[in-house]
TISEZA-391991 format. One record per atom (N, C-alpha, C): x, y, z; residue in one letter. Coordinates in steps of 0.02 Angstrom, whole numbers, padded with zeros to 5 digits, always signed. Atoms other than C-alpha are relative to their C-alpha. Example, Ala and Ser with C-alpha at 12.3 -4.5 7.8 and 13.67 -1.06 7.14 Angstrom:
# residues 2
+00045-00059+00000a +00615-00225+00390a +00045+00060+00000a -00042-00059-00003s +00684-00053+00357s -00039+00055+00037s 
# end
This chain:
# residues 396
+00004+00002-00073x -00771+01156-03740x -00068+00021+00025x +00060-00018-00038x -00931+01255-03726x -00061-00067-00004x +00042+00067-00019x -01020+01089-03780x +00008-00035+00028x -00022+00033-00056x -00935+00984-03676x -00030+00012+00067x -00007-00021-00053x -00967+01090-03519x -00096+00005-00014x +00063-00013+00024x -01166+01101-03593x -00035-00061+00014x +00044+00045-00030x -01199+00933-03580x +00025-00044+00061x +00002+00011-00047x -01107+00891-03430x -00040+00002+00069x +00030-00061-00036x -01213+01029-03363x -00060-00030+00029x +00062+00025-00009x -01357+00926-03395x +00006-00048+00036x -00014+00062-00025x -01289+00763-03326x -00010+00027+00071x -00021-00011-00052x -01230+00846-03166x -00089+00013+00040x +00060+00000-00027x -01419+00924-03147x -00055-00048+00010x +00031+00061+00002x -01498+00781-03183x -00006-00066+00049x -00031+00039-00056x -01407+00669-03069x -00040-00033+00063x +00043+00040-00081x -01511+00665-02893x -00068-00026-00020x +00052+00024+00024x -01663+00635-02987x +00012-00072-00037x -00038+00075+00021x -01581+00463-03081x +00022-00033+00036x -00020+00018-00053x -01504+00422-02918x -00030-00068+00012x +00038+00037-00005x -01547+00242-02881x +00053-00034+00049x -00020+00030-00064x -01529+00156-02706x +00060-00047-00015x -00068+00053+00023x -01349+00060-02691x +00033+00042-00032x -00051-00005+00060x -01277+00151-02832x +00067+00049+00033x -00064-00025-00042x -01090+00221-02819x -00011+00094+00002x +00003-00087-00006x -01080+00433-02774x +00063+00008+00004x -00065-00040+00008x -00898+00511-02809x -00010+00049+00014x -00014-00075-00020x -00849+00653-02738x +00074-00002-00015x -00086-00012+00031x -00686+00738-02799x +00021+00041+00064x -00043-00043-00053x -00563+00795-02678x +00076+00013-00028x -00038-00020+00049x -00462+00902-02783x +00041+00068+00072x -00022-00013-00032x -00340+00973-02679x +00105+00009-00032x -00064+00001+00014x -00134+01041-02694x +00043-00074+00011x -00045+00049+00004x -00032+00884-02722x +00078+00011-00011x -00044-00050+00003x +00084+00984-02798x -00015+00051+00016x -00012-00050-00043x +00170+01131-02766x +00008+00049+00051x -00058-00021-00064x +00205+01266-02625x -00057-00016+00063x +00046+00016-00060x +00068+01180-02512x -00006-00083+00025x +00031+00064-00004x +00080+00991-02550x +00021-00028+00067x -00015+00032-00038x +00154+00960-02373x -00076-00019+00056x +00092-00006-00054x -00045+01019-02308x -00039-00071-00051x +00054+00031+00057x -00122+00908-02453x -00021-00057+00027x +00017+00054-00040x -00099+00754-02382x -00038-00019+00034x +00057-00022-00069x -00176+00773-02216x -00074+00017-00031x +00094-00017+00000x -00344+00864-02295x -00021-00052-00022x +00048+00060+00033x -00361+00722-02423x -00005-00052+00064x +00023+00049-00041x -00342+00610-02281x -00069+00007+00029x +00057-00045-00051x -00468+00714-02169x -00065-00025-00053x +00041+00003+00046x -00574+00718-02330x -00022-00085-00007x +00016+00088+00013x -00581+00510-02368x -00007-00040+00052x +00042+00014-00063x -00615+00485-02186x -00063+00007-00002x +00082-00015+00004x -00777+00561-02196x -00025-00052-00042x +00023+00027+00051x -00813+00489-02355x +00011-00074+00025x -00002+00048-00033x -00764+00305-02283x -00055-00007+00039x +00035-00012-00050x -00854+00334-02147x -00091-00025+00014x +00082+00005+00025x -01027+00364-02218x +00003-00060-00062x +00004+00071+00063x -00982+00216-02375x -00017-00038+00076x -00007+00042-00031x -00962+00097-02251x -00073-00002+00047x +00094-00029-00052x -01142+00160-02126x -00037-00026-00035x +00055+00024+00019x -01218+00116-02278x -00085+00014+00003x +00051-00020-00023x -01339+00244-02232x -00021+00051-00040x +00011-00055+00062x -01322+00369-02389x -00074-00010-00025x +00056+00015+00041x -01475+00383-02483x -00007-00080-00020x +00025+00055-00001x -01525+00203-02449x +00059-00051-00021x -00046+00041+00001x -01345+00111-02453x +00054+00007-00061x -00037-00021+00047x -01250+00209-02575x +00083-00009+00021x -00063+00013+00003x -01061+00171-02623x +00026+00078-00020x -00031-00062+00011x -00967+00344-02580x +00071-00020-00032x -00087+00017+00024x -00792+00346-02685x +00034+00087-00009x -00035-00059+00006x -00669+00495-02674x +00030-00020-00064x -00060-00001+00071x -00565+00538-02828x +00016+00053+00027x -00055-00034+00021x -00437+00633-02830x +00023+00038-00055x -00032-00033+00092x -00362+00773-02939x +00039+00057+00054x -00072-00032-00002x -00207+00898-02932x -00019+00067-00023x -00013-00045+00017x -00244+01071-02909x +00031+00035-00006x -00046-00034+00002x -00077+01123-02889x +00013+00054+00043x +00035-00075-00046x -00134+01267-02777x +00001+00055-00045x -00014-00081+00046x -00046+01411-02909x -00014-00006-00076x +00004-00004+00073x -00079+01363-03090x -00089+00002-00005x +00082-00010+00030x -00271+01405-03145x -00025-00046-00041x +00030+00068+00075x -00259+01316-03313x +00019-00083+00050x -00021+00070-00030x -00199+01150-03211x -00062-00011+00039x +00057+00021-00030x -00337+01173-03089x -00069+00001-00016x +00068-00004+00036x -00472+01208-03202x -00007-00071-00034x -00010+00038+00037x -00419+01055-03320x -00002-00081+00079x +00001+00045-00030x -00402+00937-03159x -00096-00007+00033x +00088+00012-00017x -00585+00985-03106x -00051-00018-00052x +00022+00009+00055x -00654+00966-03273x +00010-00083-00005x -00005+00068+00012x -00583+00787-03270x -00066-00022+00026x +00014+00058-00057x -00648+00736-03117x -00093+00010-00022x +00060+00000+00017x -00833+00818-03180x -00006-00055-00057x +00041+00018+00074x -00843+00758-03355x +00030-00080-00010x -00018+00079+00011x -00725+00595-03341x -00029-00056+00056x +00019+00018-00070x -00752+00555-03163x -00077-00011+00005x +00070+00001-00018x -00939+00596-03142x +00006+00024+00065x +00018-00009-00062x -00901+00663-02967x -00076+00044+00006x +00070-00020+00006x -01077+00726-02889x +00021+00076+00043x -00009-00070-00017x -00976+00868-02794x +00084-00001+00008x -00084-00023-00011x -00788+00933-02757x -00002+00045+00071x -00010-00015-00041x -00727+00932-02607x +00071+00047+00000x -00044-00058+00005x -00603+01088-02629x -00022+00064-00033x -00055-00017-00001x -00508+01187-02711x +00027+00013+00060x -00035-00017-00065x -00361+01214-02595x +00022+00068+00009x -00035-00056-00005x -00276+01380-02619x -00053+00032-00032x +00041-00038-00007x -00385+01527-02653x -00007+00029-00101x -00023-00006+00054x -00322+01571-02831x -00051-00069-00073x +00017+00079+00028x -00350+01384-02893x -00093-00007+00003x +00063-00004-00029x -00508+01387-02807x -00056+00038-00021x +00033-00086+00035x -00576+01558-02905x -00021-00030-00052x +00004+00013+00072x -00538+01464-03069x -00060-00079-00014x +00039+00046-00013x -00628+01305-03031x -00056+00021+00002x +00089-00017-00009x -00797+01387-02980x -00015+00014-00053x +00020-00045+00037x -00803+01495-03109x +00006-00045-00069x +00004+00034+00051x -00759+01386-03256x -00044-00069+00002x +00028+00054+00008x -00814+01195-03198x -00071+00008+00051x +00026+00013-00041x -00904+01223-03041x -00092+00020-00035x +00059-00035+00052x -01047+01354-03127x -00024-00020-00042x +00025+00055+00031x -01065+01274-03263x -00035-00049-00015x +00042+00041-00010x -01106+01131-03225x -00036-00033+00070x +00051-00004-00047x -01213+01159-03060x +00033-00067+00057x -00011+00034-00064x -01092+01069-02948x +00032+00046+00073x -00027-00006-00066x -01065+01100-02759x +00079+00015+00009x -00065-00013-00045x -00889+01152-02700x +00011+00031+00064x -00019-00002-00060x -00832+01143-02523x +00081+00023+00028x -00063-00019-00041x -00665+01218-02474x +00017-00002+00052x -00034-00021-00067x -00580+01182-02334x +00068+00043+00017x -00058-00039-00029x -00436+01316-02336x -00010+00064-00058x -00006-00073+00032x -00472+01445-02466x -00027+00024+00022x -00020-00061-00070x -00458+01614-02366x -00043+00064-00024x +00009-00073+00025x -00463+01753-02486x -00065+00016+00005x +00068-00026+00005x -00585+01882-02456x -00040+00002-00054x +00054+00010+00041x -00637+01896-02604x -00022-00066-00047x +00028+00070+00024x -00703+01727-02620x -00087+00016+00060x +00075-00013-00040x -00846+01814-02509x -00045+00043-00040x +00015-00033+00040x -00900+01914-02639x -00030-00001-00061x +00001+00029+00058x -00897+01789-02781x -00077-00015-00018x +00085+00008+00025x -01063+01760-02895x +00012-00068-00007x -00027+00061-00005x -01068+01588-02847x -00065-00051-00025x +00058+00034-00010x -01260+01544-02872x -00009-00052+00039x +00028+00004-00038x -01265+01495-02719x +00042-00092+00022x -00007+00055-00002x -01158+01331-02747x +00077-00012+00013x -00052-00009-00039x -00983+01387-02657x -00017-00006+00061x +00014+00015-00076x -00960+01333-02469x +00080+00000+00010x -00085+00022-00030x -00788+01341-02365x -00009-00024+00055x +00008+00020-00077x -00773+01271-02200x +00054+00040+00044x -00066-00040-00038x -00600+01401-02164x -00046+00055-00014x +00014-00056-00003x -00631+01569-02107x +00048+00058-00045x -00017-00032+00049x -00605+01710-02225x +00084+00051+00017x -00072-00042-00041x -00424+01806-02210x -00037+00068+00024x +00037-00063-00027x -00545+01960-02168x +00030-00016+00069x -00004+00021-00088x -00545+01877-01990x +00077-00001-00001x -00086+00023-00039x -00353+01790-01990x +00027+00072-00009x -00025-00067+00005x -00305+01992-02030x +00009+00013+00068x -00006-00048-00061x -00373+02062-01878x +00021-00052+00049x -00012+00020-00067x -00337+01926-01758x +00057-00029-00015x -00070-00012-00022x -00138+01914-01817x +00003+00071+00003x -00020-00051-00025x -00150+02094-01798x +00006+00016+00077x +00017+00001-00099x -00219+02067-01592x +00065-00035+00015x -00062+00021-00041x -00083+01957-01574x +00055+00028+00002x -00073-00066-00007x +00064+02066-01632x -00011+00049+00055x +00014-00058-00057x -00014+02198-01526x +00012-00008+00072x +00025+00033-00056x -00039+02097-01386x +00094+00003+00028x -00086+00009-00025x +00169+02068-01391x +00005+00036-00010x -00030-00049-00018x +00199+02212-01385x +00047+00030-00064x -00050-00016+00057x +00280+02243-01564x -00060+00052-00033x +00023-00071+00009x +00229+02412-01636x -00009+00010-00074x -00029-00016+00081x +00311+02398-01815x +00030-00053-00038x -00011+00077+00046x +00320+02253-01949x -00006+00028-00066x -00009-00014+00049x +00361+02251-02119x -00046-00086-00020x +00045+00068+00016x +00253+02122-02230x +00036-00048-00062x -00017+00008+00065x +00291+01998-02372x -00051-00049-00038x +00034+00035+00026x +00173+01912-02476x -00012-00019-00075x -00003+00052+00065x +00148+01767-02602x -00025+00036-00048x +00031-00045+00050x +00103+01880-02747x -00072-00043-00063x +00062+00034+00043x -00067+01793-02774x -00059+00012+00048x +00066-00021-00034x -00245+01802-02732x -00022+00019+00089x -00004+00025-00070x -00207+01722-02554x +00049+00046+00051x -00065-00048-00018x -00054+01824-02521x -00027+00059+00005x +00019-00056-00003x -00121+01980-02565x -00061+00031+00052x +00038+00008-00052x -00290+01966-02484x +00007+00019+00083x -00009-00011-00043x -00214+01939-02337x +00052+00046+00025x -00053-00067+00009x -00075+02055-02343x -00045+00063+00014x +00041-00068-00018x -00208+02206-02353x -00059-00001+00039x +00027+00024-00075x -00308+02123-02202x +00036+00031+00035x -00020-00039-00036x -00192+02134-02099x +00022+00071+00012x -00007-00091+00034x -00124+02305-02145x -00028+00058+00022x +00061-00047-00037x -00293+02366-02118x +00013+00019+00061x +00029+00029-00066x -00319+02277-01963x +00056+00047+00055x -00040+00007-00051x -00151+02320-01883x +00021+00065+00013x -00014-00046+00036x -00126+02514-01957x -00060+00026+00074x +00061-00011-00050x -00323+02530-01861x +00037-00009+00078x -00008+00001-00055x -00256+02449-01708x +00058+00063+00036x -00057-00043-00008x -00102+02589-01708x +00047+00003-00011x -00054+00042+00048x +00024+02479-01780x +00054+00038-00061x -00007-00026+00059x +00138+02543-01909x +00031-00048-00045x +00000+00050+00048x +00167+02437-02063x +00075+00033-00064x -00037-00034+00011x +00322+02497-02132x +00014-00014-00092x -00001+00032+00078x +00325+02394-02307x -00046-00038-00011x +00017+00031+00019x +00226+02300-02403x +00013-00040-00076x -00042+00041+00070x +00312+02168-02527x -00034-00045-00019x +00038+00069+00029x +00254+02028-02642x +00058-00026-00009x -00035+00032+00035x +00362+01903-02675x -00007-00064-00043x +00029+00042+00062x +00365+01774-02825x +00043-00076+00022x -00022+00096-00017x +00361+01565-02784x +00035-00013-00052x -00051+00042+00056x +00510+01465-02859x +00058+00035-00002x -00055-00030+00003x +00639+01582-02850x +00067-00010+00026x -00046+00022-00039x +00815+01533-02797x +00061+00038+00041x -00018-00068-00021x +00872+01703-02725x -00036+00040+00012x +00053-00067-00056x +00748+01842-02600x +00042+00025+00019x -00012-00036-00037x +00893+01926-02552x -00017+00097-00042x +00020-00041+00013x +00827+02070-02657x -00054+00032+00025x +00092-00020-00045x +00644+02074-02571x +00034+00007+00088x -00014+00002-00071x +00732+02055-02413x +00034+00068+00008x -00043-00072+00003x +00858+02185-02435x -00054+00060+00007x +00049-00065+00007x +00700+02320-02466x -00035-00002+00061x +00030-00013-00069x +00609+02258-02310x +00046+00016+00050x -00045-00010-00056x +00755+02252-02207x +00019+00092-00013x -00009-00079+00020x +00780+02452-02279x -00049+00018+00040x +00060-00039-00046x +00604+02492-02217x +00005-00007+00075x -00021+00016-00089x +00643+02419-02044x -00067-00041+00016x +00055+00045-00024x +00519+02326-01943x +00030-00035+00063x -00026+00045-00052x +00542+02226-01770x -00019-00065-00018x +00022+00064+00016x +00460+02068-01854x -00004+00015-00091x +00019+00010+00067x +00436+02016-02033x -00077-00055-00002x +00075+00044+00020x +00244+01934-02093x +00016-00003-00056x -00013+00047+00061x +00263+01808-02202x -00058-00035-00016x +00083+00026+00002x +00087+01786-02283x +00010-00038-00064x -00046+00050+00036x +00172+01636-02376x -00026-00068-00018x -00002+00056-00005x +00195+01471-02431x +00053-00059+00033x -00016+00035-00041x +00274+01354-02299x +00075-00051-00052x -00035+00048+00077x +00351+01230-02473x +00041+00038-00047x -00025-00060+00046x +00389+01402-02571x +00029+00044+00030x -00017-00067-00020x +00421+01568-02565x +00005+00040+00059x +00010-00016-00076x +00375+01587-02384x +00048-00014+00027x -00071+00040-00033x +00525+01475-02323x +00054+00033-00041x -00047-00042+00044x +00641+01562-02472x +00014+00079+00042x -00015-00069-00046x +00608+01728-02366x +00024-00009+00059x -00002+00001-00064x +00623+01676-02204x +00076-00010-00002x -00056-00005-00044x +00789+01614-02231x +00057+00050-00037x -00055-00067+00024x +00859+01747-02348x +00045+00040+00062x +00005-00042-00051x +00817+01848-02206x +00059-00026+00059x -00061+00029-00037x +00923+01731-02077x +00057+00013-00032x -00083-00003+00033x +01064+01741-02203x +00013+00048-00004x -00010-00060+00023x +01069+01914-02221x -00011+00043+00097x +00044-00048-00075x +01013+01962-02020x -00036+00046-00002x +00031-00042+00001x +00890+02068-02080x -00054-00007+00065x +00062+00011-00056x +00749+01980-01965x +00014-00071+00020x +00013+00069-00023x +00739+01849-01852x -00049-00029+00059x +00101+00019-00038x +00549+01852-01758x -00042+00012-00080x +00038-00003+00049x +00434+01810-01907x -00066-00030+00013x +00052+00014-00008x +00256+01808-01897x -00021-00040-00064x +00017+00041+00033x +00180+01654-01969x -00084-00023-00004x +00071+00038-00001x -00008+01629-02035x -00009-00066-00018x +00009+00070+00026x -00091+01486-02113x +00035-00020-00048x -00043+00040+00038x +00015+01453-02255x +00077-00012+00023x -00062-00007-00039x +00158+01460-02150x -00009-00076+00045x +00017+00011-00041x +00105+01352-02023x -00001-00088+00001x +00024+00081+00000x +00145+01140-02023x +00103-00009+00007x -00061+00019-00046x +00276+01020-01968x +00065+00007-00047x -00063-00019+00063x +00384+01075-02144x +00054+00056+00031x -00032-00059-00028x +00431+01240-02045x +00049-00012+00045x -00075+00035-00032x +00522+01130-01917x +00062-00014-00034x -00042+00031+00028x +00602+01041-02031x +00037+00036-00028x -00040-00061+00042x +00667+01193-02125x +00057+00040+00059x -00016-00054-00035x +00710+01303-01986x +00023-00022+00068x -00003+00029-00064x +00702+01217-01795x +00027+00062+00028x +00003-00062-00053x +00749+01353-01669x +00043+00062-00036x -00014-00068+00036x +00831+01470-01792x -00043+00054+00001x +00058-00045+00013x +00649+01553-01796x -00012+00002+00060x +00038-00007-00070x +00634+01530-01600x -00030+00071+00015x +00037-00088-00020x +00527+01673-01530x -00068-00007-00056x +00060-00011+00057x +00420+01658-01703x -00075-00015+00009x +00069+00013-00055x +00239+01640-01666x -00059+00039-00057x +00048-00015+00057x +00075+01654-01789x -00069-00037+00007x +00075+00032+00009x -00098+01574-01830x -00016-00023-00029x +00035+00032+00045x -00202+01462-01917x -00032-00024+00022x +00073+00017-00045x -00384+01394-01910x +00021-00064+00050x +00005+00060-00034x -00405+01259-01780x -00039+00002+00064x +00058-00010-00047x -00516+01228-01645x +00034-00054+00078x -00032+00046-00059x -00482+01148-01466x -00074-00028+00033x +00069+00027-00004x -00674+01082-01463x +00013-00091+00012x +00004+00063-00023x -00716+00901-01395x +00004-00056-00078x +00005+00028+00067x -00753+00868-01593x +00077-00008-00026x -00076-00008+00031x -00575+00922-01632x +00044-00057+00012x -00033+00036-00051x -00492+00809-01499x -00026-00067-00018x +00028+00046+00029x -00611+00669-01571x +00025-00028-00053x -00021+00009+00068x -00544+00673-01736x +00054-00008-00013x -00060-00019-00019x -00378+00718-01696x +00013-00126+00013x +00016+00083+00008x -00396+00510-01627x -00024-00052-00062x +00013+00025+00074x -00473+00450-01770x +00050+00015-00069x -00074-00009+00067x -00341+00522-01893x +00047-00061+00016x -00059+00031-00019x -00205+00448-01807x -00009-00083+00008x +00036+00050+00003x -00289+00267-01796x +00001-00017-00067x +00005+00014+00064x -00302+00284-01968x +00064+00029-00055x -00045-00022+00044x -00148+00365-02012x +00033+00058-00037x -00006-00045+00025x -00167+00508-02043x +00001+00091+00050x -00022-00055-00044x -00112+00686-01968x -00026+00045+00005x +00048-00038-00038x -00254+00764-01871x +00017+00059+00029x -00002-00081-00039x -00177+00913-01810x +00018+00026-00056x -00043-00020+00054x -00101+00964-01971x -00062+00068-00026x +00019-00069+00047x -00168+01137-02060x -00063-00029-00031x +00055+00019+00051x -00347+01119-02135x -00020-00078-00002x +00024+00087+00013x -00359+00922-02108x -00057-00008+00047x +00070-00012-00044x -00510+00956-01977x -00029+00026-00057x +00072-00009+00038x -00609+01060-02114x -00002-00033-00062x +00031+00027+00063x -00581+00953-02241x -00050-00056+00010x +00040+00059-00026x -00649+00820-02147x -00075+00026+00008x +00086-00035-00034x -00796+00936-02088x -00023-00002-00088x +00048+00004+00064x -00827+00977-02300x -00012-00051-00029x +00015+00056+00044x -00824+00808-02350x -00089-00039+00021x +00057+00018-00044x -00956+00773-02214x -00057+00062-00024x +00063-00043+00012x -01072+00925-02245x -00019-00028-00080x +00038+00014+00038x -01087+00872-02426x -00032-00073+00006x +00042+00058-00010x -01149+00700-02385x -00049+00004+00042x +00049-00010-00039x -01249+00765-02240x -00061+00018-00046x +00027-00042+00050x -01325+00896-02375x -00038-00045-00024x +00025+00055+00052x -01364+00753-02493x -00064-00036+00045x +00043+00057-00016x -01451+00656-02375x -00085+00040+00013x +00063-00032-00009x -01579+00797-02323x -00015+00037-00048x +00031+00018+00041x -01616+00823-02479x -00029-00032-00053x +00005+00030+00033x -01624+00663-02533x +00019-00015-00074x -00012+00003+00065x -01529+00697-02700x +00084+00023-00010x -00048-00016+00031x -01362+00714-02776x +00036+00037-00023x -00019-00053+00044x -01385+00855-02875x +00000+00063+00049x +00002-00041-00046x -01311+00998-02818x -00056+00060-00008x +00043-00045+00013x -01466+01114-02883x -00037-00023+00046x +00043+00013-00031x -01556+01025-02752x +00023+00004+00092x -00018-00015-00089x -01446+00999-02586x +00051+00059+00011x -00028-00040-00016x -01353+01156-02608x -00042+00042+00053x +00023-00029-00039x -01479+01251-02512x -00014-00033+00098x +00008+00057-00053x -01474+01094-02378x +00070+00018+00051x -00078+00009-00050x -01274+01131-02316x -00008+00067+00056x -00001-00061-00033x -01336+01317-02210x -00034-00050+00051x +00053+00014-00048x -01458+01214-02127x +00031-00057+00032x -00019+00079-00025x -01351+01036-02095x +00059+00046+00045x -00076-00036-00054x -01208+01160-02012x +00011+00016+00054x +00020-00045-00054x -01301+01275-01894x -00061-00041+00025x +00060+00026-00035x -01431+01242-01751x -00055+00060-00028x +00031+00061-00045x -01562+01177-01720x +00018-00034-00034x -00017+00069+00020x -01544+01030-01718x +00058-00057+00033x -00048+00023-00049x -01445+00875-01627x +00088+00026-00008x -00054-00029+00011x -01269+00911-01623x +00055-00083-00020x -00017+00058+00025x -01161+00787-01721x +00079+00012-00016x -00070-00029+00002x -00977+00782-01707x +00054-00067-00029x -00025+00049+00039x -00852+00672-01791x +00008-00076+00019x +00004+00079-00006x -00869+00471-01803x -00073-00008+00011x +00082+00010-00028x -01065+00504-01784x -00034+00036-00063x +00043-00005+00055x -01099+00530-01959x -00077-00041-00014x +00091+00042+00004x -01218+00385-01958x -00053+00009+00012x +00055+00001-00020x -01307+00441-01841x -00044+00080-00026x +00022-00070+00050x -01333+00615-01938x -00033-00016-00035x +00044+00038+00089x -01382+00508-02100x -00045-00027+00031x +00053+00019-00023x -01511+00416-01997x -00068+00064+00034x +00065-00053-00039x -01603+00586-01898x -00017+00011-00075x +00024-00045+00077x -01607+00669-02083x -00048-00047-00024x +00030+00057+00033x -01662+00512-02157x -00100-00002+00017x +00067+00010-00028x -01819+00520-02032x -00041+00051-00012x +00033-00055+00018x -01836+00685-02074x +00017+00065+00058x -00021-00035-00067x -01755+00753-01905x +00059+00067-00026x -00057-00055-00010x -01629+00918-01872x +00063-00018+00016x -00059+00008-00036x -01444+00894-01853x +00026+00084+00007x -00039-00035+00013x -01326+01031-01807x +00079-00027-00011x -00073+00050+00025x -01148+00971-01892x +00037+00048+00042x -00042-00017-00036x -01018+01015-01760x +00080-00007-00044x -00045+00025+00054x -00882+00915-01842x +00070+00010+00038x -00088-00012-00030x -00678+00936-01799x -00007+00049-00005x -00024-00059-00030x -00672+01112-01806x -00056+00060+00010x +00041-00051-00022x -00839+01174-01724x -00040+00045-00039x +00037-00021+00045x -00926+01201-01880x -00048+00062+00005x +00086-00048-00008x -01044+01369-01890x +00024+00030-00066x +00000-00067+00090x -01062+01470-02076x -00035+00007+00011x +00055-00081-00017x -01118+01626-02081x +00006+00031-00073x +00003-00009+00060x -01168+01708-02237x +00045+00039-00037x +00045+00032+00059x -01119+01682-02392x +00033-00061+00006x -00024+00094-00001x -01066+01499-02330x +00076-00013+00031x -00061+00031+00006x -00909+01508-02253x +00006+00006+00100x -00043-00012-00071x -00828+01481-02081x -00007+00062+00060x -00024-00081-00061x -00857+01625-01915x +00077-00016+00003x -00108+00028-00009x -00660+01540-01879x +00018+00002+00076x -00047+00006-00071x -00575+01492-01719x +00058-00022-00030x -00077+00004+00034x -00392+01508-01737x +00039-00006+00071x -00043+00037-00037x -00257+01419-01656x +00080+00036+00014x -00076-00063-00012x -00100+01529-01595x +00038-00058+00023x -00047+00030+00000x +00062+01463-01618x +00038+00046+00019x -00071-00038-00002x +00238+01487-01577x +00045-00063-00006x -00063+00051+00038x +00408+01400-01618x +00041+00004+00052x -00043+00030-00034x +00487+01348-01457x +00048-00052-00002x -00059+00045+00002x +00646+01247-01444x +00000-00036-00058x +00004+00028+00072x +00615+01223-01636x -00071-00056-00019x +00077+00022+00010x +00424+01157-01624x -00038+00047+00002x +00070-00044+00003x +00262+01232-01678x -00029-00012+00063x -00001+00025-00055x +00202+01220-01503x -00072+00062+00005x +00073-00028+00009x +00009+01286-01464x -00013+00050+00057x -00005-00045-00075x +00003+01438-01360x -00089+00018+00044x +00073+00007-00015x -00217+01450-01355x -00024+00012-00060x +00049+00020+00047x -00362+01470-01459x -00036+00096+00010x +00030-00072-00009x -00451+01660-01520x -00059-00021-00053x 
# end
């Protein structure tokens, strides 16, 4: 394997320099297909192969280049699965960057084994965990979601805000889960809050009334479910209904898509939570363009995937190369101003200023700004679960 990954290494660096006008550019958009997220997957890859469409078709890439997505299965929770699906898409595929990982976990194992390695770019649009801010990334990790540092303190403002004093927590007993679990915690403990439990619980299981039973002991006026929506997240929620331990449950981003209806519908009424999203002119843009094409623009993370698919082709173009040793330092500068402001369906005209040698600032569907070390400031979208819909209460 270490030779394998040795002379991929070389291929991958090599790349923008071999680059020849016309030729095809893959990007992988390796993303949960399976497991406790694939109801979000959909949507990003859509979000994601929009972009990429977008700019094939402009014909404006580095002098009329053929963009192609591939695809691969990071599962969100298995490591070895998502290491072995990114490895494809490098060493079989040839992609020139990866547009993911999805879940934070998945996402860890990828950099660190394929991404490093062999000196390619990765763009996340939904991995959270803090400590993915931390990571020795050489410089060639990017997210477009804001870190759970932030979604901590601002589901802690909103509990506060209603007026609830005392919550018990439960979380996916993984990178993403945890993370955010001792965010909020912090966040909400600081604000005055008291936090009465803190549980993990384990995806796949066909019985929580044991985890439930212990929170419902500690007490709490709400339960946080820093979950999976497909998994373990929905396994708690309705233990909990079956048992009346709780029935206001605070719901973040993995919580958070039209699966939760379908599961629950006004059983959870009152329930009410967060996840990134933006109510920007770009958003509302795209939001149109999905749906035109099919695909479900309001959905969890399907705005930044669209935004990372676009920053690495922006990237590419201003610095004229492929390789990510060359336009990795290009995606701080294609994100933030100066520069025109370029918001979705106006890729072209991005690939044409760069082209001249001009400034864009990439706006994108969800109001693009990274702040160092590459990821998301975050505007987050407050929900609640009226008459059995996720239903949009404003924007923090």
């Amino acid at each position: 394997m270490k030779k394998l990954l040795t002379a991929t290494a070389v291929t991958a660096l090599t790349a923008g320099s071999a680059f020849a006008a016309g030729e095809e550019i893959k990007i992988g958009v390796l993303l949960g297909f399976s497991g406790p997220l694939e109801s979000l997957a959909g949507p990003m890859a859509g979000g994601a192969e929009l972009a990429i469409a977008e700019v094939s078709e402009s014909g404006m890439l580095m002098d009329g280049a053929k963009v192609t997505p591939v695809r691969g299965d990071s599962t969100c929770v298995d490591a070895a699965a998502a290491t072995a699906a990114g490895e494809r898409l490098v060493t079989s595929e040839g992609v020139a960057a990866i547009m993911g990982a999805m879940c934070s976990g998945a996402t860890g194992a990828v950099l660190s084994n394929v991404a490093l390695p062999n000196g390619i770019v990765m763009i996340s649009p939904s991995a959270s965990s803090p400590g993915l801010s931390a990571v020795d990334d050489n410089g060639l990790f990017f997210r477009t979601a804001p870190s759970d540092a932030r979604q901590g303190v601002v589901m802690a403002d909103i509990i506060t805000e209603r007026g609830i004093s005392e919550v018990a927590v439960t979380y996916t007993n993984n990178d993403y889960g945890k993370g955010l679990a001792d965010s909020f915690a912090q966040a909400f403990e600081a604000a005055g809050g008291t936090v009465t439990l803190v549980a993990p619980h384990e995806d796949g299981k066909a019985d929580y009334s044991a985890e439930v039973g212990a929170l419902a002991a500690a007490g709490g006026e709400a339960l946080v479910v820093a979950g999976y929506v497909d998994e373990g997240g929905s396994g708690m929620i309705q233990a909990s209904l079956d048992t009346g331990a709780f029935d206001v449950f605070v719901l973040p981003d993995g919580m958070v898509s039209d699966k939760l209806e379908e599961n629950f519908g006004d059983a959870i009424e009152g329930s009410f939570g967060q996840a990134p999203g933006s109510n920007s002119d770009g958003g509302a843009i795209y939001e149109e363009m999905a749906t035109a094409a099919g695909v479900d623009g309001a959905s969890v993370y399907s705005k930044e995937a669209y935004d990372a698919a676009a920053l690495i082709m922006l990237s590419m173009q201003a610095a004229g190369s492929t390789s990510g040793a060359d336009f990795k330092s290009k995606i701080m500068e294609v994100a933030n101003a100066p520069g025109e402001p370029i918001l979705p369906g106006e890729l072209a005209k991005g690939l044409e200023i760069l082209k001249s040698g001009g400034d864009i600032d990439y706006v994108g569907a969800s109001a693009v700004e990274l702040i160092e070390p590459g990821e998301a400031a975050g505007v987050y979208r407050e929900i609640e679960i009226k008459d059995g819909k996720v239903s949009e209460v404003g924007f923090r």
